[in-house]
N, C-alpha and C positions, 0 to 999 in steps of 0.2 A: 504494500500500500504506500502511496506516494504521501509524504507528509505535507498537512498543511503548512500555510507559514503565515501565523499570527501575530495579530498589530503586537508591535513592542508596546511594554507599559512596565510602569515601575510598579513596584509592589507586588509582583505577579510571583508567586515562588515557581523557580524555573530548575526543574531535574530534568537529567536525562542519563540515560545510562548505557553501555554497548557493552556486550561479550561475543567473543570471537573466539573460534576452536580453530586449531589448525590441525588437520589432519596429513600424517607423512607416510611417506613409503617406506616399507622396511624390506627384506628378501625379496627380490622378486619370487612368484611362485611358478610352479613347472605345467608345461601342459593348458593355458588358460589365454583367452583373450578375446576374442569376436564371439568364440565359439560360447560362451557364458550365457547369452541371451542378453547382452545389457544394450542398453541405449548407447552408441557412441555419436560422437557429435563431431562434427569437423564440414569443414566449407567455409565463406566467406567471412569477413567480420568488420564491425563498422569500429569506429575510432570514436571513445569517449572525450569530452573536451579535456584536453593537453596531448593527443594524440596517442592515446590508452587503448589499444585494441579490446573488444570485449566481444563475445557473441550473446546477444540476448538468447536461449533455448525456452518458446514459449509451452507456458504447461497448457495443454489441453484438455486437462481435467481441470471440472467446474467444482469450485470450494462445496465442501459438505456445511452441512448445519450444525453440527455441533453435538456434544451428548450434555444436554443443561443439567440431569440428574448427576452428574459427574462430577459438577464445577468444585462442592462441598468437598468434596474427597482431595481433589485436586489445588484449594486452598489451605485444606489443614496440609498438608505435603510442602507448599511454600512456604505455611510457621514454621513447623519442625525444621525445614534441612536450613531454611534462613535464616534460622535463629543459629542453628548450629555453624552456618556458617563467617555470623557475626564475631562469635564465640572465638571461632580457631585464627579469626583475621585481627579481632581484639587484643589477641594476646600483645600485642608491640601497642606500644605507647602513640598518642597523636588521633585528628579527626579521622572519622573513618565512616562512608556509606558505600551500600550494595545495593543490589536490585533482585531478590530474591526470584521475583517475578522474570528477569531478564534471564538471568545463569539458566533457572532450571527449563525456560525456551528454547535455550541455545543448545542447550545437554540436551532436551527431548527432538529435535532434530536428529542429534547425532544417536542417540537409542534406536531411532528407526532404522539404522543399516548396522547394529551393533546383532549379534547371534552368543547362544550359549552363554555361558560365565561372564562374558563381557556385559550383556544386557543384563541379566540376573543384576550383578554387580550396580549398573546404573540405576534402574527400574529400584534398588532398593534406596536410592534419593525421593523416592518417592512414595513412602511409606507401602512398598508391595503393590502398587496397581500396577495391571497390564497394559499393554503396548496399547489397544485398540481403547478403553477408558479412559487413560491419558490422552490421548490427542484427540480422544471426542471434549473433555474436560477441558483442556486448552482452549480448543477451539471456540467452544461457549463460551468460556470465561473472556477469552479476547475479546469476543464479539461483544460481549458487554463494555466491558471499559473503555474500547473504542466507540462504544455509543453513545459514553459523556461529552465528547469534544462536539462542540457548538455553541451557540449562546445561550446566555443562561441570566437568570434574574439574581439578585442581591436580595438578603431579606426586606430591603426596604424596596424595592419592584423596578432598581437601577438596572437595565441590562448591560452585559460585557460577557466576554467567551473564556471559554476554558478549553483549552487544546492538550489531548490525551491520543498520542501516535505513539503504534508499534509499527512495526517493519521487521521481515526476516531477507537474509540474502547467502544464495548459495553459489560461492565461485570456484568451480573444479576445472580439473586440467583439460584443456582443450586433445579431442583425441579419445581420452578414457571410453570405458563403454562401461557408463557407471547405469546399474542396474534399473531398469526402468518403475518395478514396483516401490522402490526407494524414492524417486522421482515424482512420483505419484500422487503417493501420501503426502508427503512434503508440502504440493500443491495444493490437495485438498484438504487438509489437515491444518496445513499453516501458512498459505497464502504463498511460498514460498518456489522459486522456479529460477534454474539455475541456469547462471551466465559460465560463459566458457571462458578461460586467458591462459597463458603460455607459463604458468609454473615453472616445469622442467627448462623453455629455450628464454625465459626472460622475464626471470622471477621480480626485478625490481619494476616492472612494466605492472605484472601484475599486485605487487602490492601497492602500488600506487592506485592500483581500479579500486581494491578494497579500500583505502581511505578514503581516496575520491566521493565513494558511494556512501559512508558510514559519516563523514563531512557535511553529506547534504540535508541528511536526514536525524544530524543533532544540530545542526543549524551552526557549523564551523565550531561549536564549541568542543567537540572533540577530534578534532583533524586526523591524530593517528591514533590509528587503533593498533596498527602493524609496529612498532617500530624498527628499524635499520634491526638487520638479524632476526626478528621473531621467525621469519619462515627463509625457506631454500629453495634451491632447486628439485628437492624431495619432494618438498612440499606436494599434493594432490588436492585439497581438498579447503577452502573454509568458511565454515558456517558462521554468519553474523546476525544477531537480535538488538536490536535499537528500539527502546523506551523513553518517549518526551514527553515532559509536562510541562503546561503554564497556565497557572491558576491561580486568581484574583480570591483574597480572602472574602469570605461571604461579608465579614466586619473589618475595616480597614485599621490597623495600628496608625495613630493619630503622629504625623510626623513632627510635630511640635511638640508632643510629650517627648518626644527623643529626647535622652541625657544620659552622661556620660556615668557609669557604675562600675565597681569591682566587680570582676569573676573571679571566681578560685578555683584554678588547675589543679587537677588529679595531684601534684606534687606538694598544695601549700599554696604555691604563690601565686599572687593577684595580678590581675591584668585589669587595664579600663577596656571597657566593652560598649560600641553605642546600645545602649538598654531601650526598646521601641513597650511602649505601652498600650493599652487599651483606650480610646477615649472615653470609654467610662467603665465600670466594670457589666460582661456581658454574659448573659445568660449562655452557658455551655455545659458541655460534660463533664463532671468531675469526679473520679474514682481514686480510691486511696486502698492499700494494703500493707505487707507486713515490709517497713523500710523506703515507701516509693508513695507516690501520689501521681495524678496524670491527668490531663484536660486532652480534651478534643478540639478541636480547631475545624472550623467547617469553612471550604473555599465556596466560592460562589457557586448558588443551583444547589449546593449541599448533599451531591453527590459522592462529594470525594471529599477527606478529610485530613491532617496531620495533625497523628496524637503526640503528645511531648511528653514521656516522662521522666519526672524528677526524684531520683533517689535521693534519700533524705542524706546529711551528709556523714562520709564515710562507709558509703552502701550501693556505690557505684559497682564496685566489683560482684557483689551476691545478686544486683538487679541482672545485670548481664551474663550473670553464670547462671538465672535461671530461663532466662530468655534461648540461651545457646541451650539448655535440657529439655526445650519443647515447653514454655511457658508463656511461650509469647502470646497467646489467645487471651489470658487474664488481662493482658495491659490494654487490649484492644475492645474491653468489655467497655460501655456505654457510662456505667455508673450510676449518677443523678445529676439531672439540671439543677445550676444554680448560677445565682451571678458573679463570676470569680472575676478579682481586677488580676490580669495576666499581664505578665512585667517579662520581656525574654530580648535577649539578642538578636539581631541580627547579623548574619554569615552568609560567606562566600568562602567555597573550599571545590577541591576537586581532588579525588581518589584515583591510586589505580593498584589492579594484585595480578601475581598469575595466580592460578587457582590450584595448579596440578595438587601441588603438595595437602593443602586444605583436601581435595577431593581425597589423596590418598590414604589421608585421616577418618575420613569415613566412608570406607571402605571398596572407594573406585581403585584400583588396582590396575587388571589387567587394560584397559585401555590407554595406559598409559605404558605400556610392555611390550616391546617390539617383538616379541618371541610369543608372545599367551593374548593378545590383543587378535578379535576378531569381529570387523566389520566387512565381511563378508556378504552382508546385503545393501553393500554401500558399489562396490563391486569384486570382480572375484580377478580383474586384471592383474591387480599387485595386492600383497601383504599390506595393509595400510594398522596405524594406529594413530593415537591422538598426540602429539605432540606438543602442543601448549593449550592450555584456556587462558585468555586475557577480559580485566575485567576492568572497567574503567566507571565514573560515575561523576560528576559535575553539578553541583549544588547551588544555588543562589535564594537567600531568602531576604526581604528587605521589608517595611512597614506602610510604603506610600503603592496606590496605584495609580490607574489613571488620573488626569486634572479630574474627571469626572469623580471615579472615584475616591478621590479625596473631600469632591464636595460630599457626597454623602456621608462620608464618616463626619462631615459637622452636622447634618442636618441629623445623621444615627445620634449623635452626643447632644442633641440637645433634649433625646426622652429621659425619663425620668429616671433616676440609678436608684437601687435599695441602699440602707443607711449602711450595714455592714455585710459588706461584698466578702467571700474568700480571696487571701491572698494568694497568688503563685507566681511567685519570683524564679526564675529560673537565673541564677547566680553562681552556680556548679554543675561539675559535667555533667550530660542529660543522654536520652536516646532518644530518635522522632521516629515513626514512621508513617507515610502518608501512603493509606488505604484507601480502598473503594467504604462506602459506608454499608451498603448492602451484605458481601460477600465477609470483608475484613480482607482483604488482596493485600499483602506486601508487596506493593509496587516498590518502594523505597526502605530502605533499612538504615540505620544511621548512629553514631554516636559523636559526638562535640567535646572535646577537649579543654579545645582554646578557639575561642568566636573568634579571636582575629588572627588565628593561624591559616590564612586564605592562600590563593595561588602564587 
């Protein structure tokens, strides 16, 4: 799906996220190549702009509908393995977000041409569902989220839009005769249809397509996804999932309450932090438990939302070790309205991991194992395995939006506030993550450090 490209506006929190798998050659195998039954592809090719050769390969199978009884199964699978993978990326000190939502798209690509212990292995990132429930489950669930972006009202009946784009992209070697029911699904399953470029005869051609493509559709904020060395001339294969947000707070932080506040980093010490406030305190959701407390935060339309929680101090580390244990549903419960005056930072930061090692922590293995690695239904031309996951993520959150939107946060401040609102100061490290409100989606996963440890 080709990304929209929505009006610039301040105030808008603007995520976006890309994972990219590279798949390599290992052994060649004996005995195998046309005769396989795969799709090969070869003929002509048009020049992407900078003179980037690419073959578009159009899929001609029409997108499935989705399995919508699935979607449940297939979001608790995104808490568990994204909490867990908060967990193993947490352990180093500094801000840190994911896309729980992105990884496990770009990993279920690669599951569909994975066979034997290699799938076993994947499939168990997702708490034991099979190949055929998973990408019916994806599939609905996408088509939801992607059903938020458009305009949308403010609670006060101001319109402005909210832009929610995925994108999958598959660039394999030109030549392969990579297996057609692989192909297929892909298509039909995740909108996904693969372009051809020259790996083996001109690999830095072809990593150029790849950022090229991954460029346009984070809106340059993340240009490379490849860097210098991630792939080779080995190279065969890689799978790319791109996640954009930009979403106008349903209630705008009043930029004139801006002032300058202590933060206090994980270590002790303080930092000024511009601290964005409520222009009066606003009815939202506020839930508390053993060590943490949490508000919900609704963007405009109130479809989507970013929860902020606040471990009390010195309990950053147990919020997070239970989050990384499959806990993440409690932080994402509802709680009670109430009108809390919310006092939080605003940040700008951008992330990035490879993931191999995390994944080999729980318990992906053989795909990453040039000898026990089997995607065999991706094709049967060469021995392939996965060779790196790369995972990137770009964050920006700030308290003004549009002119427009700024008038309404006067006109929102001038209803009437309760005498004594709850406080929630966010003054120390925190976690966000910004869900769907329907499902509870980890689209975004996060923790904050130091608000002005940015790019």
């Amino acid at each position: 799906m080709r990304p929209r490209h929505p009006i610039d506006r301040r105030g808008a929190l603007r995520l976006l996220t890309l994972s990219a798998l590279a798949v390599t050659a290992a052994a060649p195998l004996a005995a195998c190549g046309s005769e396989s039954g795969g799709a090969r592809h070869e003929g002509s090719y048009e020049p992407m702009p900078g003179g980037v050769d690419v073959e578009p390969v159009a899929a001609d199978v029409p997108r499935a509908d989705g399995d919508a009884d699935a979607v449940s199964d297939v979001v608790a699978a995104l808490r568990s393995t994204g909490g867990a993978l908060l967990g193993l990326l947490g352990e180093q000190p500094g801000n840190l977000a994911i896309s729980p939502y992105s990884v496990l798209v770009a990993l279920a690509l690669t599951l569909n041409g994975a066979r034997g212990a290699t799938l076993e292995q994947l499939l168990g990132l997702y708490d034991g569902l099979d190949v055929g429930r998973l990408n019916g489950g994806l599939n609905a669930l996408t088509a939801e989220v992607e059903g938020q972006t458009g305009e949308v009202e403010k609670a006060d009946g101001t319109p402005t839009e909210l832009v929610l784009d995925a994108a999958n992209g598959l660039f394999g070697q030109r030549g392969t005769a990579w297996e057609q029911a692989f192909l297929d699904v892909l298509a039909a399953q995740y909108g996904a249809a693969l372009q051809t470029v020259d790996w083996a005869g001109d690999t830095e051609a072809a990593r150029q397509a790849v950022n090229a493509w991954t460029a346009e559709r984070t809106r340059d904020k993340i240009p490379e996804i490849l860097p210098a060395g991630a792939v080779d001339a080995l190279t065969r294969l890689v799978l790319v999932n791109t996640l954009y947000l930009e979403a106008p707070w349903e209630r705008p932080f009043s930029a004139g309450l801006t002032e300058d506040a202590d933060f206090t980093r994980p270590d002790g010490s303080t930092v000024g932090v511009p601290m964005m406030r409520s222009a009066e305190p606003v009815d939202v959701a506020w839930s508390r438990g053993e060590g943490w407390q949490a508000v919900r935060l609704p963007y405009a339309g109130g479809t989507t939302a970013m929860t902020v929680v606040l471990p009390d101090a010195g309990r950053l580390a147990d919020v997070q070790a239970d989050v990384a244990a499959g806990g993440l549903t409690r932080y994402l419960e509802a709680g009670t309205t109430e009108p809390v005056d919310v006092r939080m930072p605003s940040f700008t930061f951008r992330t990035g991991a490879g993931l191999v090692e995390p994944l080999r922590r729980l318990g992906v293995t053989d795909a990453f194992d040039e000898g026990r690695a089997d995607l065999t239904g991706m094709t049967t031309e060469e021995r392939l395995f996965v060779s790196g996951v790369l995972h990137q993520v770009f964050v920006a959150v700030d308290e003004e939006g549009t002119e427009a939107a700024a008038a309404t946060a006067v006109a929102v401040g001038a209803t009437s506030a309760p005498a004594a609102p709850r406080p929630f100061t966010v003054d120390r490290p925190f976690l966000f993550v910004v869900h769907d409100v329907e499902h509870g989606t980890p689209l975004f996963l996060g923790r904050v450090d130091d608000p002005t440890a940015g790019e």
